[in-house]
VOPA-572834 format. One record per residue (C-alpha): residue in one letter; x, y, z. Coordinates in steps of 0.02 Angstrom, whole numbers. Layout:
VOPA-572834
   resn       xx       yy       zz
      A        X        Y        Z
...
***
This chain:
VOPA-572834
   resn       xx       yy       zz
      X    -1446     1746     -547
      X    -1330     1627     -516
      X    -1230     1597     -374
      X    -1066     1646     -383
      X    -1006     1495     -326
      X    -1070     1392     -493
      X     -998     1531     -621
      X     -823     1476     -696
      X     -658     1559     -625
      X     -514     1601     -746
      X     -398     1465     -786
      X     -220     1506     -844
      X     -226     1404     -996
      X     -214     1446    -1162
      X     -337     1369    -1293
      X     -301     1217    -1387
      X     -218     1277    -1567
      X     -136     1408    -1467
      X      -38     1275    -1351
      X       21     1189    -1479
      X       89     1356    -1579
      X      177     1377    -1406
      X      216     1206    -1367
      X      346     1212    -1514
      X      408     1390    -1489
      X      452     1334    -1280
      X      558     1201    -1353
      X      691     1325    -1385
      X      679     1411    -1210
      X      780     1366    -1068
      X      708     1242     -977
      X      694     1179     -776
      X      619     1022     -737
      X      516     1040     -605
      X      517      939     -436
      X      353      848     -379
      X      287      996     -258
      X      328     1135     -409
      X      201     1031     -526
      X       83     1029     -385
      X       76     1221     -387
      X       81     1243     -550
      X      -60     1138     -582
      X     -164     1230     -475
      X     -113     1384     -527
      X     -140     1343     -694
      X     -317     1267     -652
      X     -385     1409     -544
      X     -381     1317     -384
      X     -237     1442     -323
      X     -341     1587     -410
      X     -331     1776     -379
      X     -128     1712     -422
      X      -82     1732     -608
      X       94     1651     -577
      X      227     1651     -452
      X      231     1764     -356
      X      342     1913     -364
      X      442     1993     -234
      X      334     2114     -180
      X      195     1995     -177
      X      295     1877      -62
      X      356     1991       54
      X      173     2023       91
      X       91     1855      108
      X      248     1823      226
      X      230     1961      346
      X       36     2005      356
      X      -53     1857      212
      X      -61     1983       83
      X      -69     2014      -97
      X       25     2186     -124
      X     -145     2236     -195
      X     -226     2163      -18
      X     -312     2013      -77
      X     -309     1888       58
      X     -172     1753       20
      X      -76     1648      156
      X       54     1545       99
      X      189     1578      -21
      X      200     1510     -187
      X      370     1530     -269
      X      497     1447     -391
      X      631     1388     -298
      X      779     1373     -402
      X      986     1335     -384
      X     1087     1484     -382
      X     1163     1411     -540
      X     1002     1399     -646
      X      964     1564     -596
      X     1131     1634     -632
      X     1082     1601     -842
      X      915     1706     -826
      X      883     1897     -864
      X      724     1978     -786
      X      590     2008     -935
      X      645     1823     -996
      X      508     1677    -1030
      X      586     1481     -969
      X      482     1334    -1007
      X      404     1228     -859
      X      419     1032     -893
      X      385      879     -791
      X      491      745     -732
      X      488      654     -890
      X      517      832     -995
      X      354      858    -1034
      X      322     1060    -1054
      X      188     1092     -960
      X      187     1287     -962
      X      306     1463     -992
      X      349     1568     -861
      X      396     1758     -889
      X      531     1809     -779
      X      472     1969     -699
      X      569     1949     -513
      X      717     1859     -465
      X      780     1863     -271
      X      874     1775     -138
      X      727     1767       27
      X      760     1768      189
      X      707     1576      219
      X      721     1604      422
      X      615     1745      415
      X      471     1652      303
      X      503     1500      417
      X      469     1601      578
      X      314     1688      498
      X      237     1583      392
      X      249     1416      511
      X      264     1505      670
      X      453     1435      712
      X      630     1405      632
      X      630     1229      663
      X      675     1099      570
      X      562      984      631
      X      440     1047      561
      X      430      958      392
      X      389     1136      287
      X      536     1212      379
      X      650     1048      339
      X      612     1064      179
      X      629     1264      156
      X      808     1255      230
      X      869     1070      158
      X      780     1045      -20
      X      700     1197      -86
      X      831     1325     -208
      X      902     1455     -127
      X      840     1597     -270
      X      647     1615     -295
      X      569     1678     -459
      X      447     1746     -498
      X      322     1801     -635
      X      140     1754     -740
      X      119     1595     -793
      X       37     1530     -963
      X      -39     1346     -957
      X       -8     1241    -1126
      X      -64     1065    -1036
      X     -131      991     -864
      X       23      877     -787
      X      -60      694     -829
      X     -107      601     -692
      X     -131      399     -741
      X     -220      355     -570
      X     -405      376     -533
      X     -439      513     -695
      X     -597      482     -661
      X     -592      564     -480
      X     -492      714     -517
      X     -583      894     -579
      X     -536     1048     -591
      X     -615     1197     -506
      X     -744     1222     -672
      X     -774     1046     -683
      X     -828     1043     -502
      X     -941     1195     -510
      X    -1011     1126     -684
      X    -1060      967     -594
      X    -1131     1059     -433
      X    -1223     1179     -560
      X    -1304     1018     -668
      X    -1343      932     -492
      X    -1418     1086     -421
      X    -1315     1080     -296
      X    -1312     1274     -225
      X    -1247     1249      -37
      X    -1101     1121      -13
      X     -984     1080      134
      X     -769     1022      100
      X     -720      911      188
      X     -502      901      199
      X     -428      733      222
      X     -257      668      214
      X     -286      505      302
      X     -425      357      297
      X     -598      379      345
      X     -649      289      490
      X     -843      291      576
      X     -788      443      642
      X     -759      558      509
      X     -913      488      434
      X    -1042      542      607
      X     -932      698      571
      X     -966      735      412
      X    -1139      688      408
      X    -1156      795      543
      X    -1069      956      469
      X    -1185      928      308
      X    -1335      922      420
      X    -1274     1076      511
      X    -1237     1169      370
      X    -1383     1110      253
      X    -1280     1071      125
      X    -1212      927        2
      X    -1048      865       50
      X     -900      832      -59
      X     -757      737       20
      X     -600      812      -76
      X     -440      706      -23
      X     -268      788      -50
      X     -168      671     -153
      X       -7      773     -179
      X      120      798      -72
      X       68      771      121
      X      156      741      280
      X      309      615      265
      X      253      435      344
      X       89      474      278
      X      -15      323      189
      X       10      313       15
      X     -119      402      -83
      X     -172      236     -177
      X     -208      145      -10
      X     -313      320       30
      X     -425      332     -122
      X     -462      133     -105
      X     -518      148       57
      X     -621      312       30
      X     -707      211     -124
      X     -735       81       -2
      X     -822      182      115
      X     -912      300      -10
      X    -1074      197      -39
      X    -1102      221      150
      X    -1145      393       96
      X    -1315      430       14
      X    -1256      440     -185
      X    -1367      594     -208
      X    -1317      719      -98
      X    -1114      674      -73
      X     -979      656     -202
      X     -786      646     -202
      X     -645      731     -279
      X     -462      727     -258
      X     -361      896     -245
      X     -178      882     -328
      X      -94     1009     -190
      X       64      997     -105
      X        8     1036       83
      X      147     1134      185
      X       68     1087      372
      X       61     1245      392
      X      -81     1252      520
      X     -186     1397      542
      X     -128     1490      397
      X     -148     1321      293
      X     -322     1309      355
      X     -354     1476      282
      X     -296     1424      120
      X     -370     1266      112
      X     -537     1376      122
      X     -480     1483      -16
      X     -455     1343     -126
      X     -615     1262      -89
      X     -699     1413     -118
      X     -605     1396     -299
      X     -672     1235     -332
      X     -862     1291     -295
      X     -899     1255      -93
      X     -984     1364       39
      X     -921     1277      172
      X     -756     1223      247
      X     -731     1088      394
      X     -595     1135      504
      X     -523     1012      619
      X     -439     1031      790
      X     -253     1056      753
      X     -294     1070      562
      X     -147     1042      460
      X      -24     1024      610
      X      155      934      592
      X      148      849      765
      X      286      895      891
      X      420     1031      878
      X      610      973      925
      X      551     1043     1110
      X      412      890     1099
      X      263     1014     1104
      X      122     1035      966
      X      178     1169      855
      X       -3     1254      851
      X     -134     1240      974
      X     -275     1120      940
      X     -396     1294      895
      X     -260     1398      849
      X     -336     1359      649
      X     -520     1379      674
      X     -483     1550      756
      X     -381     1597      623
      X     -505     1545      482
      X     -671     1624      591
      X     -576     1785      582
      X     -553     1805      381
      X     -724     1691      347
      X     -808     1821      293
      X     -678     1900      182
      X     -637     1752      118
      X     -831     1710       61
      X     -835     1536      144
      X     -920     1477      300
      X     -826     1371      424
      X     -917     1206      478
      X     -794     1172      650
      X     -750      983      671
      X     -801      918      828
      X     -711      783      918
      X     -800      619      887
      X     -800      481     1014
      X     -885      314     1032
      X     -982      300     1198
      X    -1008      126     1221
      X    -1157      117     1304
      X    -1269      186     1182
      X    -1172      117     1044
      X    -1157      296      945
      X    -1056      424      893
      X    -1055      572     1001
      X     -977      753      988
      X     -857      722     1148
      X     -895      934     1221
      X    -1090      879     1212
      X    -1075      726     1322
      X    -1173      774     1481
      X    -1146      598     1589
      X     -943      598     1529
      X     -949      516     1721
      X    -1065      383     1683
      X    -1030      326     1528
      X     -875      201     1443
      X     -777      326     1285
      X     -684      241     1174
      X     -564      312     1052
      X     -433      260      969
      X     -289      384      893
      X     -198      395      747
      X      -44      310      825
      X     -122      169      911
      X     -202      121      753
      X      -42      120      683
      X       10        9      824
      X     -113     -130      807
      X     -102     -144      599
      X       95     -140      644
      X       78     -294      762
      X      -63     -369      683
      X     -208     -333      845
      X     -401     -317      813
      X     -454     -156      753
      X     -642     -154      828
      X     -775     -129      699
      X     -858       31      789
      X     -692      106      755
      X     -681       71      564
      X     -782       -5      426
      X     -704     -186      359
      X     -684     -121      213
      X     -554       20      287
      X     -479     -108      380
      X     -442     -254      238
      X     -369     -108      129
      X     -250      -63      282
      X     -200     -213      315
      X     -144     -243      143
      X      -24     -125      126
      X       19     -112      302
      X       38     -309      356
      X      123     -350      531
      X      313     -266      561
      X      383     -451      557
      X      335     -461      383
      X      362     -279      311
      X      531     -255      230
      X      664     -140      341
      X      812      -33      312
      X      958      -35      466
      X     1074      124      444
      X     1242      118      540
      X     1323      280      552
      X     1473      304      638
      X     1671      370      590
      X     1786      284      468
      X     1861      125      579
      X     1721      136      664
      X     1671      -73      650
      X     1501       -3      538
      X     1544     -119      417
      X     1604     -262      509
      X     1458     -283      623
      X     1357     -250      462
      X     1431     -395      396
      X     1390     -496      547
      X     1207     -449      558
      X     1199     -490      361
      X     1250     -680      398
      X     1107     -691      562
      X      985     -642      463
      X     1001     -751      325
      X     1034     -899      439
      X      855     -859      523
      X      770     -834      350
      X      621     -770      290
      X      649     -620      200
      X      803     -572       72
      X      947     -469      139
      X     1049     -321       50
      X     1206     -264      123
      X     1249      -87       57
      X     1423      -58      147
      X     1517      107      111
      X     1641       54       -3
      X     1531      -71     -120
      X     1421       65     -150
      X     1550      200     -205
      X     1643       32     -315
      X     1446       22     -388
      X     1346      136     -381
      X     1433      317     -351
      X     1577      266     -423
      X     1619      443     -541
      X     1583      542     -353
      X     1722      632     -264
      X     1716      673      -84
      X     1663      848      -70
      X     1509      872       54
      X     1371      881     -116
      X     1440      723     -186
      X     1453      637        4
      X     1260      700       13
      X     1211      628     -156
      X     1306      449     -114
      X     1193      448       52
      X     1040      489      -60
      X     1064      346     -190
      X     1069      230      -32
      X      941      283       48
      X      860      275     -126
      X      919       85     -169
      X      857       47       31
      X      685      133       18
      X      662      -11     -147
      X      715     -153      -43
      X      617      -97       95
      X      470      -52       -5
      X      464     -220      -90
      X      471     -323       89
      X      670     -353       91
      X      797     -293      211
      X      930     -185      180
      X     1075     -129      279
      X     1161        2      259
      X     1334       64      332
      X     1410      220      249
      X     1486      358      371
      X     1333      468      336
      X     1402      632      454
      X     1277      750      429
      X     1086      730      505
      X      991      832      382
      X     1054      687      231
      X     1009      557      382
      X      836      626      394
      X      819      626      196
      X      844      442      196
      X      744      415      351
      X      597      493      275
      X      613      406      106
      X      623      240      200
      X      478      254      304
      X      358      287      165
      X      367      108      172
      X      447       26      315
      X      559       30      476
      X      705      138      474
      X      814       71      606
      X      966      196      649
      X     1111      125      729
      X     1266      236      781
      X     1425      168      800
      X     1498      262      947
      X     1664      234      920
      X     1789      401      984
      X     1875      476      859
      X     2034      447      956
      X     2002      208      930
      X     1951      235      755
      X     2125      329      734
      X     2207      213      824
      X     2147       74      731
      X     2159      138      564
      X     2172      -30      464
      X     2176       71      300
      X     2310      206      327
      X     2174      360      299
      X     2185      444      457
      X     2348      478      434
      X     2343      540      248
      X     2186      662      343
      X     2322      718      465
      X     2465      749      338
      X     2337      865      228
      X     2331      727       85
      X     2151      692      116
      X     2030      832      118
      X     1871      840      213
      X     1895      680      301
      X     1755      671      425
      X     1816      713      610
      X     1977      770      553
      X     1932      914      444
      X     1768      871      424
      X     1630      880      534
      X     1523      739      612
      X     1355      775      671
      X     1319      639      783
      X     1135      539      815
      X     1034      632      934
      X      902      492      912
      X      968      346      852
      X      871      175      904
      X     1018       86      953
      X     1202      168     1013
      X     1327       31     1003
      X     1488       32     1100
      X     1609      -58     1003
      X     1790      -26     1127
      X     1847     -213     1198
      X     1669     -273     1145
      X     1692     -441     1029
      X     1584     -397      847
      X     1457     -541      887
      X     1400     -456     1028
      X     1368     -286      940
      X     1278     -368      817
      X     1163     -472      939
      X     1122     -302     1016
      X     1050     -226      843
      X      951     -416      828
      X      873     -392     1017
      X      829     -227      954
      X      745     -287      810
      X      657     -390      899
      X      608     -272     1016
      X      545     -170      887
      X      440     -341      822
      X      531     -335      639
      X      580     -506      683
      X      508     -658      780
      X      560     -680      944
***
């Protein structure tokens, strides 16, 4: 017989003549273009990878994989997969009704019948799902800041995989990955989950969990949506191709996995077995702090570092796949190896090097050696290409601060320094040029403030990303827009945040343009820190002080900071 693991699992697609029969019939349905986690989920629901699901998932369905990571017919499922649309969208829909799912570019991908349609209690799925209510926690951001406020849900039928232009030769489905283990003979084989470069330590670790396990070893990537200030996936795959012929061709392979993780820790480490188990492996490596967001806004680790592989050794068996755990891999210098860091016996006697995620980040930020026993060359020349020294990466500088504050007059002033030192181009996106440019069909209310913050950040995340500098100096009064931007930004540079401290009491009295006291009279609504409110930095880089303090000096303070923060040369 053969093992279970080989046979195909059901996909929700539809065969060929019958998509496009449907394909024309889902042009007259309503339609909702779906953002770039939705197509994630859909495209592994559609593929199997998210398979006992047969859609989103209904009410009932939710309300158990929230409280107890359950099915309501008790099939072991931890995180919740919903369609999270506006109130407005969902406002047009009656329960029994079929919408058609299309990508970005309108594309249908799939139909949806509408069997459930409710308003969840996002606190409650925060608290039990990622173990806290915070927002910084990027799930949690997310849940409370981006995601709809109605979920739906109902069965989905696939009419076409979401295309993917980069590396198609890398990406499978679950059946194509068990009809390749099945041709290679391959009958035991250990995942291994990565969202960052391999370096010689995952590689003694993997090798390792493969020996351990006797088993083949596919390295399966996530290349959706990861953890913002991640590496770009396309740096990622080059530098796992780069390191992949330092496995032996015969028993390893790769594959990248199209899922949107949630960070969810040990409840994500669970699913990231289930999956696996979907695309054909008998084994799951499970890292210390697997899947964890960092620090929670009281600077401690949201899980703890087993809290995952306790989790996972609890449902293993349920779940039909065998936990390799990932030991912590240091270099000891003296014998010039790998070692598992709990199996050292002469810790006392011997020199252990190891260097972390951030200090890596460090020394390709300022340009320092990265020592070959930490890394292969390879790894490193990759890194380095897409992540050259700060004083050549492009950077965005955000003042923030009330109207009148001086925002755009020091911007002004730090626009001219930095052209007169050189080097890179310079964008100044004050306020009122973008709203004459850019936003100009906007009105004030706190959606259309949001969306003018958005479309800079947007316009500053280009400059940035294509080595330019951009500053930036709306009002911006509420953090979670702030954060947006942030986290668009530092896909691919320095965000810089600079509040302008000014009291509300100097900016009123100053009041070069009259507002303040159209705000007080009632002719101007929402006018921030009048009638509006102002939530101010609670970790800005830079506060500036701008009462009886001449303009040159405020902007000298945000260049010392730059160059403090080695954007610039000293």
């Amino acid at each position: 017989m053969m093992p279970s693991n080989l046979t195909p699992i059901p996909e929700l697609y539809v065969s060929y003549e019958s998509s496009q029969k449907l394909k024309i019939e889902a042009g007259n349905l309503v339609s909702l273009d779906l953002t770039p986690r939705q197509i994630c989920d859909l495209e592994l629901l559609m593929n199997g990878g998210f398979n006992p699901l047969k859609g989103f998932l209904s009410e009932e369905d939710y309300d158990g994989v929230v409280e107890n990571m359950r099915l309501a017919d008790g099939s072991l499922w931890p995180m919740p997969i919903n369609l999270d649309v506006s109130e407005a969208f969902a406002e047009k829909l009656e329960l029994g009704q079929d919408i058609a799912l299309r990508d970005q570019e309108g594309v249908i991908l799939a139909t949806m019948t509408i069997t459930d349609r409710w308003t969840p209690n996002k606190a409650r799925e925060a608290e039990k799902v990622f173990g806290a209510d915070d927002d910084a926690h990027p799930a949690v951001n997310y849940l409370h800041n981006q995601a709809g406020n109605v979920y739906l849900g109902g069965p989905v039928t696939g009419i076409q995989q979401p295309v993917h232009y980069d590396f198609r030769a890398r990406r499978d489905t679950p059946n194509e990955l068990r009809a390749y283990f099945r041709k290679l003979g391959w009958r035991r084989v250990v995942a291994f989950q990565t969202r960052n470069p391999l370096h010689r330590a995952h590689q003694e670790l993997t090798f390792r969990a493969a020996r351990e396990a006797q088993a083949n070893l596919l390295i399966h990537p996530v290349v959706g949506m990861t953890k913002p200030g991640d590496v770009d996936h396309f740096t990622r795959v080059r530098c796992y191709e780069a390191v992949l012929d330092k496995y032996p061709a015969a028993t390893t392979s790769m594959s990248l996995l199209n899922l949107a993780m949630r960070m969810a820790g040990p409840r994500e480490a669970v699913w990231h077995g289930l999956i696996r188990k979907n695309h054909g492996c008998t084994h799951f490596i499970v890292g210390r702090d697997h899947a964890g967001p960092g620090k929670n806004s009281a600077g401690e680790d949201f899980y703890g570092p087993y809290d995952a592989q306790d989790l996972f050794r609890a449902h293993q068996e349920e779940m039909g796949i065998e936990m390799v755990d990932f030991k912590h891999m240091v270099w000891v210098q003296e014998r010039a190896q790998y070692e598992a860091m709990d199996e050292i016996k002469d810790k006392d006697d011997v020199t252990i090097l190891n260097i972390s995620g951030t200090e890596l980040r460090r020394r390709l930020r300022e340009g320092l050696e990265i020592p070959e026993w930490f890394s292969f060359p390879e790894v490193v020349k990759e890194l380095r290409r897409t992540s050259p020294p700060r004083s050549k990466q492009g950077f965005t500088v955000f003042f923030t601060g009330f109207s009148g504050s001086g925002k755009s007059t020091i911007a002004n002033a730090l626009m001219v320094k930095l052209m007169e030192m050189g080097g890179r181009p310079v964008t100044l996106l004050d306020g009122d040029i973008v709203r004459k440019n850019l936003s100009s069909e906007l009105g004030f209310s706190k959606e259309h403030r949001d969306l003018n913050i958005r479309r800079i950040g947007y316009v500053a995340s280009e400059i940035t990303k294509n080595g330019g500098i951009a500053i930036c100096a709306p009002i911006a009064p509420y953090a979670t827009t702030r954060r947006a931007v942030r986290e668009d930004v530092e896909n691919f540079g320095a965000f810089v945040e600079v509040h302008v401290a000014t009291s509300i009491e100097e900016c009123e009295r100053r009041d070069r343009k009259g507002l303040y006291k159209l705000a007080r009279e009632g002719k101007i609504k929402e006018f921030t820190g009048i009638s509006d409110p102002y939530d101010v930095p609670q970790n800005a880089e830079l506060v500036l002080e701008t009462e009886n303090v001449e303009v040159d000096n405020c902007a000298h303070q945000v260049l010392l900071k730059l160059e403090n923060m080695g954007l610039i040369a000293g």
